[in-house]
C-alpha positions as CSV (number, residue, x, y, z in Angstrom):
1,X,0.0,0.0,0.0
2,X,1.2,3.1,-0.7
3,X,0.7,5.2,2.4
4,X,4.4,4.3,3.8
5,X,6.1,5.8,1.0
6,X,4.3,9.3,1.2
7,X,5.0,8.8,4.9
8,X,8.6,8.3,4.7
9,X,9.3,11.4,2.1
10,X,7.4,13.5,4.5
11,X,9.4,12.7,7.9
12,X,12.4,13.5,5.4
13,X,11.6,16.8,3.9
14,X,10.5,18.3,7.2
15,X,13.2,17.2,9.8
16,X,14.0,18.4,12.2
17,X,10.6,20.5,12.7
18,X,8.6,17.3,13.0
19,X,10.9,15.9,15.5
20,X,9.2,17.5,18.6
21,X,5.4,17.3,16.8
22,X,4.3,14.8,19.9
23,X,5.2,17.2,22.4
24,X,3.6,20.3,20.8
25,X,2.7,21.2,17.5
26,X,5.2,22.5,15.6
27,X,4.5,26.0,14.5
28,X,3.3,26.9,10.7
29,X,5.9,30.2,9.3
30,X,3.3,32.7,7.2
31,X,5.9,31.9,3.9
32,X,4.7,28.1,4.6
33,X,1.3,29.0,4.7
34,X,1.0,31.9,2.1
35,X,2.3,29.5,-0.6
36,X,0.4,26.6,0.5
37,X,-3.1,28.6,0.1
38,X,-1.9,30.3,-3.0
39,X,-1.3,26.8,-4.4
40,X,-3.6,24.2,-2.7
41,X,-7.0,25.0,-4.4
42,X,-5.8,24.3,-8.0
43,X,-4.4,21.0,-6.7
44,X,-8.1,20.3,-5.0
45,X,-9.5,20.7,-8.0
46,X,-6.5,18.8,-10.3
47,X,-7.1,15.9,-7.9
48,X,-10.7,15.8,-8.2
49,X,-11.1,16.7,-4.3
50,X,-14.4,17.7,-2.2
51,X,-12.6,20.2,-0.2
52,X,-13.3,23.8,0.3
53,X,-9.7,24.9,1.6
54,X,-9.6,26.5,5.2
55,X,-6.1,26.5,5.6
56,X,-3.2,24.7,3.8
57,X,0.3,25.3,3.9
58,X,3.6,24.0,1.8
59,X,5.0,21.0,3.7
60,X,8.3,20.1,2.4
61,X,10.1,19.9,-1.2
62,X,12.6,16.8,-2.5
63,X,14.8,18.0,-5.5
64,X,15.3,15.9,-8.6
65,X,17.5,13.1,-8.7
66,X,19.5,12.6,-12.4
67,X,20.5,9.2,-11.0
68,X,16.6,7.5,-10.0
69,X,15.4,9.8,-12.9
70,X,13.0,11.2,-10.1
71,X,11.9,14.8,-11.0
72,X,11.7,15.4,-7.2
73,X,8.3,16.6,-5.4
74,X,6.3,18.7,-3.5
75,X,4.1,18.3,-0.2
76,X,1.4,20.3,0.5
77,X,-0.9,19.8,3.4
78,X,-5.1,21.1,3.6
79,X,-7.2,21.3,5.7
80,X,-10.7,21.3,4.7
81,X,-12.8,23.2,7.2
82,X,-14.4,21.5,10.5
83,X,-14.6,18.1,10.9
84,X,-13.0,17.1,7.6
85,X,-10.4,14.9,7.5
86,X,-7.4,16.9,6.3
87,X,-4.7,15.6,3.2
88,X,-1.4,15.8,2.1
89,X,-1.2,16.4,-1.7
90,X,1.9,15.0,-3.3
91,X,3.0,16.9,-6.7
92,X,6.1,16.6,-9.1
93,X,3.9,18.9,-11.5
94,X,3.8,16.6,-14.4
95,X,1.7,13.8,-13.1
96,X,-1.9,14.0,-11.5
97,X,-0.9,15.1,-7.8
98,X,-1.6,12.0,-5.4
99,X,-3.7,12.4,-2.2
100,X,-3.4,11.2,1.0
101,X,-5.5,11.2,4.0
102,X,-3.4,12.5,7.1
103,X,-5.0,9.8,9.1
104,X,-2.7,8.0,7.6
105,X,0.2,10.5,8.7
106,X,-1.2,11.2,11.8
107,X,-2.1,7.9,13.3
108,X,1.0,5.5,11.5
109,X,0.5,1.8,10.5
110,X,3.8,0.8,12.8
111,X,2.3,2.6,16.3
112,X,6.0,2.3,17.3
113,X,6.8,4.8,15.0
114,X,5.0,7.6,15.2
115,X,5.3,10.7,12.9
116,X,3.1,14.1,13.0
117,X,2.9,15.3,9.4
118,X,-0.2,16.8,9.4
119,X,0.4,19.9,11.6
120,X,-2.3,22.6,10.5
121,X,-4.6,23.1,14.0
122,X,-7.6,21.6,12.0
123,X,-5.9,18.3,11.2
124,X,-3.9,17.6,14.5
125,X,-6.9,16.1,16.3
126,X,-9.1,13.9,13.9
127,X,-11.0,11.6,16.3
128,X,-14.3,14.1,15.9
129,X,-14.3,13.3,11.8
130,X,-13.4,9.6,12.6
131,X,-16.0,9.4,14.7
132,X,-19.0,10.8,12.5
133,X,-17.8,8.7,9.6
134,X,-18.4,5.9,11.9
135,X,-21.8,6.9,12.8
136,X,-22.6,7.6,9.3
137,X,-21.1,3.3,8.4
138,X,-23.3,2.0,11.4
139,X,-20.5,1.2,13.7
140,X,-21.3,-0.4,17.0
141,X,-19.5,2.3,19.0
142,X,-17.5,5.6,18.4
143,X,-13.9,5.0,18.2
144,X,-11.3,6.7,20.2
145,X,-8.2,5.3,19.1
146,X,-7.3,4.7,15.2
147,X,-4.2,3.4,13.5
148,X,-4.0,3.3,9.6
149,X,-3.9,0.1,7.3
150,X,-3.0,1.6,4.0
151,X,-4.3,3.2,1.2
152,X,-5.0,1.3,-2.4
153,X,-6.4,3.0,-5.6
154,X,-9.7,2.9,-4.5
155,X,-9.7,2.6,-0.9
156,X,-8.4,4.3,2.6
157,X,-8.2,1.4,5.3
158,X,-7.4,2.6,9.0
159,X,-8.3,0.4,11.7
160,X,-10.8,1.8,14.7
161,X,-11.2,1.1,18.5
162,X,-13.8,1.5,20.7
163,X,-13.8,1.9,24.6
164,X,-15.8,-1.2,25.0
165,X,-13.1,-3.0,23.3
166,X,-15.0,-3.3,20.2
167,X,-12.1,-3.2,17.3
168,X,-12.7,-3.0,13.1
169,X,-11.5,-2.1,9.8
170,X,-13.2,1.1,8.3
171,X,-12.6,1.2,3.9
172,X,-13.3,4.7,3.3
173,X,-13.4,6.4,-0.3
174,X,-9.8,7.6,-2.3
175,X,-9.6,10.6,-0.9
176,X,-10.8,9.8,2.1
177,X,-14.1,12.1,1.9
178,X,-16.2,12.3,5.8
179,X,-19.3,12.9,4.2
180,X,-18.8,9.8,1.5
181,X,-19.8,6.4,3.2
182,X,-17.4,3.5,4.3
183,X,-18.0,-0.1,5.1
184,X,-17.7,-1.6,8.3
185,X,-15.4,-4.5,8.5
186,X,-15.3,-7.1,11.7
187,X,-11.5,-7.4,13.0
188,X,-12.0,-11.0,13.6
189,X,-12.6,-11.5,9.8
190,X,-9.0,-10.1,9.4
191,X,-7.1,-12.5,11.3
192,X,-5.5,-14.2,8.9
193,X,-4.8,-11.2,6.8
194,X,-1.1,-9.9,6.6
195,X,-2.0,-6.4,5.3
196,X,-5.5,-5.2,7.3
197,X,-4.6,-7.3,10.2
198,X,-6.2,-5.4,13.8
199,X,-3.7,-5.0,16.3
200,X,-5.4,-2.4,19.1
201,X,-6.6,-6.0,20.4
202,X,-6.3,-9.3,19.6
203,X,-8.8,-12.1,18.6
204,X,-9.7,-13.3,22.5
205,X,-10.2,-9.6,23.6
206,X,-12.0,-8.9,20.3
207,X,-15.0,-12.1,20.9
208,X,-15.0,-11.6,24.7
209,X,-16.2,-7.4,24.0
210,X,-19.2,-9.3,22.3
211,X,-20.4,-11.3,25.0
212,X,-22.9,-9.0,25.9
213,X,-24.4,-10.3,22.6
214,X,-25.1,-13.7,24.0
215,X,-27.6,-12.0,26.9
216,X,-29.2,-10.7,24.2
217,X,-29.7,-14.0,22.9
218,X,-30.1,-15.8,25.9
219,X,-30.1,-13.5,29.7
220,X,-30.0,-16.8,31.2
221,X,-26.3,-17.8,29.5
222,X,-23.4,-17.7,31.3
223,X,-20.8,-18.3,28.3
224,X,-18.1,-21.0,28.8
225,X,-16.9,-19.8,25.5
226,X,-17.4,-18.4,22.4
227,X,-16.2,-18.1,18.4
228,X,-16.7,-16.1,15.6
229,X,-18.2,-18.0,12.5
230,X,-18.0,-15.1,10.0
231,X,-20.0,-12.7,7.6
232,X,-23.1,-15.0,6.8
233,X,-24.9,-15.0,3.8
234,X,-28.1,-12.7,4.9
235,X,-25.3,-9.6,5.6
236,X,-25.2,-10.6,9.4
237,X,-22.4,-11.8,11.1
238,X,-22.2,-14.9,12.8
239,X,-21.3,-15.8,16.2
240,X,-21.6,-19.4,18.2
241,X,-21.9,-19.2,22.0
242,X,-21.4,-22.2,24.5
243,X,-23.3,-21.9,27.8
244,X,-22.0,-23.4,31.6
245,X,-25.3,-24.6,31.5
246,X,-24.4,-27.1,28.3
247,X,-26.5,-25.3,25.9
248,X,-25.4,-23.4,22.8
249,X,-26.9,-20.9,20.4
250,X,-26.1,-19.0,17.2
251,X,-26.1,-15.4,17.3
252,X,-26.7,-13.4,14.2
253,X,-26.1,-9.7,14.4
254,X,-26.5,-6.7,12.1
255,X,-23.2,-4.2,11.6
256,X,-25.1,-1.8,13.8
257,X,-24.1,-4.6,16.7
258,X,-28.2,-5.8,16.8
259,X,-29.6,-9.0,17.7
260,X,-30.6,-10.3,14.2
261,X,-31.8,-13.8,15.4
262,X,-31.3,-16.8,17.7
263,X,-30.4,-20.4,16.3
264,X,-30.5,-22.7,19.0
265,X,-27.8,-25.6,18.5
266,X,-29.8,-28.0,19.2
267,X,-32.5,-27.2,16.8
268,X,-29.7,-26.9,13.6
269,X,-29.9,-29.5,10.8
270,X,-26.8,-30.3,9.2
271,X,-24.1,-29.0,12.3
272,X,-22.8,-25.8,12.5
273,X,-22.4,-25.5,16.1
274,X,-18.7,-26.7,17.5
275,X,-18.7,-25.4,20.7
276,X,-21.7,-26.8,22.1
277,X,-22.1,-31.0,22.8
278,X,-25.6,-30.9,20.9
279,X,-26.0,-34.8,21.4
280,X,-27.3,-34.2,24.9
281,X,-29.4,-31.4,24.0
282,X,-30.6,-32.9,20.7
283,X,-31.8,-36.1,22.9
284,X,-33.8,-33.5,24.8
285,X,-35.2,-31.5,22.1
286,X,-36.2,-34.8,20.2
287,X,-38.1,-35.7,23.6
288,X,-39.8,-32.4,23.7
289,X,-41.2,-33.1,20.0
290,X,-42.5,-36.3,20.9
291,X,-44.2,-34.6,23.9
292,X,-45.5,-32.4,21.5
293,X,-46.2,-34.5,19.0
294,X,-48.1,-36.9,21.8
295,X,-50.1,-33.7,23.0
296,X,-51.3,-33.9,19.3
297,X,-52.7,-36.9,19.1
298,X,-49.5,-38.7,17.3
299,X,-47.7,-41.6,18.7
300,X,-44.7,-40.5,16.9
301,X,-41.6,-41.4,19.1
302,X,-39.2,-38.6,17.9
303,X,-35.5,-39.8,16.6
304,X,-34.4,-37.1,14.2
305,X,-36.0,-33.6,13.5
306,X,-35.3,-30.4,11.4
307,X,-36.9,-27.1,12.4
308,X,-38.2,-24.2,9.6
309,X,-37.8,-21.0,9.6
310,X,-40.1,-19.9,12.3
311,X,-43.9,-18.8,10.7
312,X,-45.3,-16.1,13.8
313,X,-45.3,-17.4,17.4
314,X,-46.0,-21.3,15.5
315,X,-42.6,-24.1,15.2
316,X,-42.7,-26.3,12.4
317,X,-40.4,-29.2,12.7
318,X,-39.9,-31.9,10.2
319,X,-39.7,-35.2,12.1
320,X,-38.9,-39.0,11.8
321,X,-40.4,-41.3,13.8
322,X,-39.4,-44.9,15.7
323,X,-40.8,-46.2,12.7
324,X,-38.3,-44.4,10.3
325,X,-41.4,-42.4,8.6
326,X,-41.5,-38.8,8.0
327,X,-44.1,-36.3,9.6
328,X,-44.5,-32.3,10.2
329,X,-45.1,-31.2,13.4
330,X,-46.5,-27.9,13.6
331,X,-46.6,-25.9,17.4
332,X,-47.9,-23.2,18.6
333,X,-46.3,-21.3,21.4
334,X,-49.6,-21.6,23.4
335,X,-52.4,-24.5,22.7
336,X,-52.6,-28.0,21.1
337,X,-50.3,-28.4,18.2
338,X,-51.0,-30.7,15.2
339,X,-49.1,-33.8,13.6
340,X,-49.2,-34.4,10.0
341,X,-48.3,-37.6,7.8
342,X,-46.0,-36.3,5.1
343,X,-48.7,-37.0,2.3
344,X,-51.1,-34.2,3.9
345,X,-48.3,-32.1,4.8
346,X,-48.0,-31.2,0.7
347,X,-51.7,-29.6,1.6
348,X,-50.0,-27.5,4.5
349,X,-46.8,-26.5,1.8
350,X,-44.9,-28.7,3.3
351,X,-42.7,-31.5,1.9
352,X,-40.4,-34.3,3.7
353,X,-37.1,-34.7,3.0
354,X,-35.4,-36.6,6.2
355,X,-37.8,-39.5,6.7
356,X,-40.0,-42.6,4.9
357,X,-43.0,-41.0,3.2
358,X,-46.3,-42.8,4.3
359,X,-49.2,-42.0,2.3
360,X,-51.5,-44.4,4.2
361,X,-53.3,-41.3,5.7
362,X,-54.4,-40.5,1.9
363,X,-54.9,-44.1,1.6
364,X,-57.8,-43.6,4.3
365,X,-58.9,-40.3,2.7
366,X,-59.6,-42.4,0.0
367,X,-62.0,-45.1,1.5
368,X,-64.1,-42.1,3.4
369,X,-65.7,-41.6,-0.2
370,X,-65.9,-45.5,-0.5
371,X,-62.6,-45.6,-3.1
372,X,-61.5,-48.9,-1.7
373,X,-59.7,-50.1,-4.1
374,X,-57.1,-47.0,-4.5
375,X,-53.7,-48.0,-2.2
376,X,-51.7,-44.8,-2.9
377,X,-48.6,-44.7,-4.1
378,X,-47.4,-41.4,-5.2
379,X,-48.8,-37.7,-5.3
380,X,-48.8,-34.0,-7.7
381,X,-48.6,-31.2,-6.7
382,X,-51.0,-29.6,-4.6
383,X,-53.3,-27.2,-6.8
384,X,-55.4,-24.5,-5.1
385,X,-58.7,-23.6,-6.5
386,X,-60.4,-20.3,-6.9
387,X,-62.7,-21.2,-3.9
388,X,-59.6,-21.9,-1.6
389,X,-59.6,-25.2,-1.3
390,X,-56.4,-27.3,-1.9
391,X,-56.8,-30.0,-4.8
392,X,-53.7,-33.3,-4.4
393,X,-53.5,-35.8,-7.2
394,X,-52.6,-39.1,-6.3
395,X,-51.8,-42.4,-8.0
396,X,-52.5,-45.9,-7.1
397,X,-50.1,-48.8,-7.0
398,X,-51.9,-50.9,-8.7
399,X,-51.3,-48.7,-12.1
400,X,-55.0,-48.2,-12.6
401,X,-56.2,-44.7,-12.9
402,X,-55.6,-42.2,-9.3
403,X,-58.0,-39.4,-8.1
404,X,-57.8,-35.6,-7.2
405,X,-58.6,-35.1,-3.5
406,X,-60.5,-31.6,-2.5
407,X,-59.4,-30.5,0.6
408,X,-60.8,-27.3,2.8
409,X,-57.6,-27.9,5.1
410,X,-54.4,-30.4,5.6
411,X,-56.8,-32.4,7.5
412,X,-60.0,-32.5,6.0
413,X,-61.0,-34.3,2.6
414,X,-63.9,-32.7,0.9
415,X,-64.7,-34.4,-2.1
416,X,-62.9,-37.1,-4.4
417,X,-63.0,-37.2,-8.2
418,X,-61.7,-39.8,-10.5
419,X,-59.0,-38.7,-13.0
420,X,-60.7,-40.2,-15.9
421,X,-63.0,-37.3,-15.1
422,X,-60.9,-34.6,-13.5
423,X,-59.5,-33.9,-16.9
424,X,-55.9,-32.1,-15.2
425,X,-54.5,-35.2,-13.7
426,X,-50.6,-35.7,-14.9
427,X,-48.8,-38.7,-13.6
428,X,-48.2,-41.1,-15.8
429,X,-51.1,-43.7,-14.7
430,X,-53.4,-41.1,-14.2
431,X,-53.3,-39.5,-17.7
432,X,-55.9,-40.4,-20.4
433,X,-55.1,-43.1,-22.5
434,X,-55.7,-42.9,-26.4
């Protein structure tokens, strides 16, 4: 990145001024500043710069070198009015003249090192600008101590800490403009980076500031430990929690440091929980179901389950049985919750994917409208009618002709007609011959 070259010609043209600059700053001669606001607002506007010059002044000159071929180069520094960020324009008077936020002066990538530059009173102190820019990206908190990354072509990084110990990556516009937005990104994601790696705190410090996060989730959890999982595909970021009490959750949280959602381990298909032993509390949540399920009228002895996307204050759990078929169990928060086999689950708009698929219960259906001689074997897809009942094909194993069911609900059969007569029957035993 280029911010450590502009950086080192700077600490060169302007020793020995700068050498005090963290004791006091260093004073700005009239000649300095005359030139620098004779000159700077032509190399605004060369550069392409929001900036309405408040003060400026001429930095430092390097002469040309016949040797490197360099045609040697000026420094100017601007300020930009209240709150702005300040810059140091770079110019050999050829080229376009380069920009360069003085955060990245100011506040040095090696903290061991540090190095003043930017002297002008309104770009000595730019924690206020950092600190709106951050509000303005949605940061969790307003940072009081910043270090820069780099710069590239097309973006200022500077790395951000916050009193309560959150720490991130800010990539701002080229110049670094206050009033342009900048995107928020998590230290932890960073870790493994060797250019934008955070170093106000490290990794431990960084998940343990976020613990708060899990009370949110869960006041009950006291956390035994904690990771990061990463940016997750909705735009929220993704954290896994382990609770003294053996139970474990997935946090989701906005960039504004919201609660998003709740995932409790023990309700995930398919993993994604590490921290937490969920083959305790999976054997408890399956027993919960097949309370539930037995509260519905099912004898369904839970062994595996998968929970959907939650649908109001109702749970809707995909389930397999003792028996090794499927069913959806579908639970209120308050009240009696009901079972269904997976064949009148299509009615509901819901399918099976985990267990056996019985179709036994359409099977009955069936015989209610004295169609006996239909076992069923396969089903459509559920078609609703103008009226708002839910029409289900279905097929019999004995290859003759199927029927289209009418239901009013996943439970209730209404009327059955033949296909030979439904006339919009399509699997393959049910069509019309000839």
């Amino acid at each position: 990145m280029r911010l450590g070259l502009l950086a080192a010609l700077i600490v060169a043209v302007m020793a020995p001024a700068m050498a005090h600059a963290a004791a006091a700053a260093p004073s700005v001669s009239s000649e300095a500043r005359k030139q620098g606001m004779a000159d700077a607002p032509a190399l605004v506007s060369a550069a392409g710069m929001t900036c309405q010059v408040s003060d400026a002044r001429l930095a430092g000159k390097t002469q040309p070198d016949k040797k490197t071929g360099s045609l040697g180069a000026t420094v100017y520094e601007v300020a930009c009015g209240p709150n702005s960020l300040g810059f140091l324009i770079q110019t050999n008077g050829a080229a376009a003249p380069q920009v360069f936020s003085c955060i990245g002066s100011n506040y040095p990538a090696d903290m061991s090192k540090p190095t003043s530059p930017c002297i002008l009173p309104a770009n000595i102190d730019l924690i206020p600008a950092i600190d709106a820019l951050a509000a303005k990206s949605n940061a969790p908190c307003a940072p009081n101590k910043v270090r820069a990354i780099g710069q590239t072509s097309s973006n200022t990084l500077f790395e951000v800490a916050c009193a309560d110990g959150h720490d991130f990556v800010m990539s701002g516009s080229v110049p670094l403009d206050a009033t342009k937005p900048a995107t928020i990104i998590n230290c932890l994601q960073t870790e493994t980076s060797a250019s934008a790696k955070c170093l106000f705190t490290d990794a431990a410090a960084r998940l343990a500031a976020e613990d708060g996060l899990a009370k949110l989730s869960d006041a009950s959890c006291v956390v035994k430990d904690r990771r990061y999982i990463g940016p997750l595909a909705d735009g929220t970021d993704g954290y896994e929690f382990a609770c003294q009490s053996g139970k474990g959750f997935i946090a989701k949280i906005t960039s504004k440091g919201t609660l998003a959602e709740t995932l409790d381990c023990a309700k995930l298909s398919g993993g994604g929980c590490t921290l937490t032993d969920t083959r305790a509390a999976t054997a408890e949540q399956a027993g919960l179901y097949t309370k539930l399920a037995k509260a519905a009228g099912s004898n369904c002895a839970v062994t595996k389950y998968a929970v959907f996307p939650a649908q109001g204050d109702k749970e809707t759990v995909e389930m397999v049985c003792g028996d090794g078929n499927g069913a959806i169990g579908i639970f209120p928060a308050t009240g009696k919750g009901m079972v269904l086999d997976c064949g009148h689950a299509l009615i509901a708009g819901f399918k099976c994917t985990l267990g056996k698929v019985d179709y036994t219960g359409l099977t009955n259906d069936l015989k209610k409208f004295d169609k006996k001689e239909c076992v069923v074997s396969s089903t459509g897809q559920p078609l609703k009618a103008p009226d708002g009942t839910i029409r289900l094909e279905v097929a019999c194993s004995d290859g003759l002709p199927g029927y289209m069911i009418q239901f009013t609900d996943a439970q209730t059969p209404k009327d059955v007609t033949a296909c030979s007569f439904a006339g919009n029957c399509v699997l393959p035993t049910n069509k019309k011959k000839g």
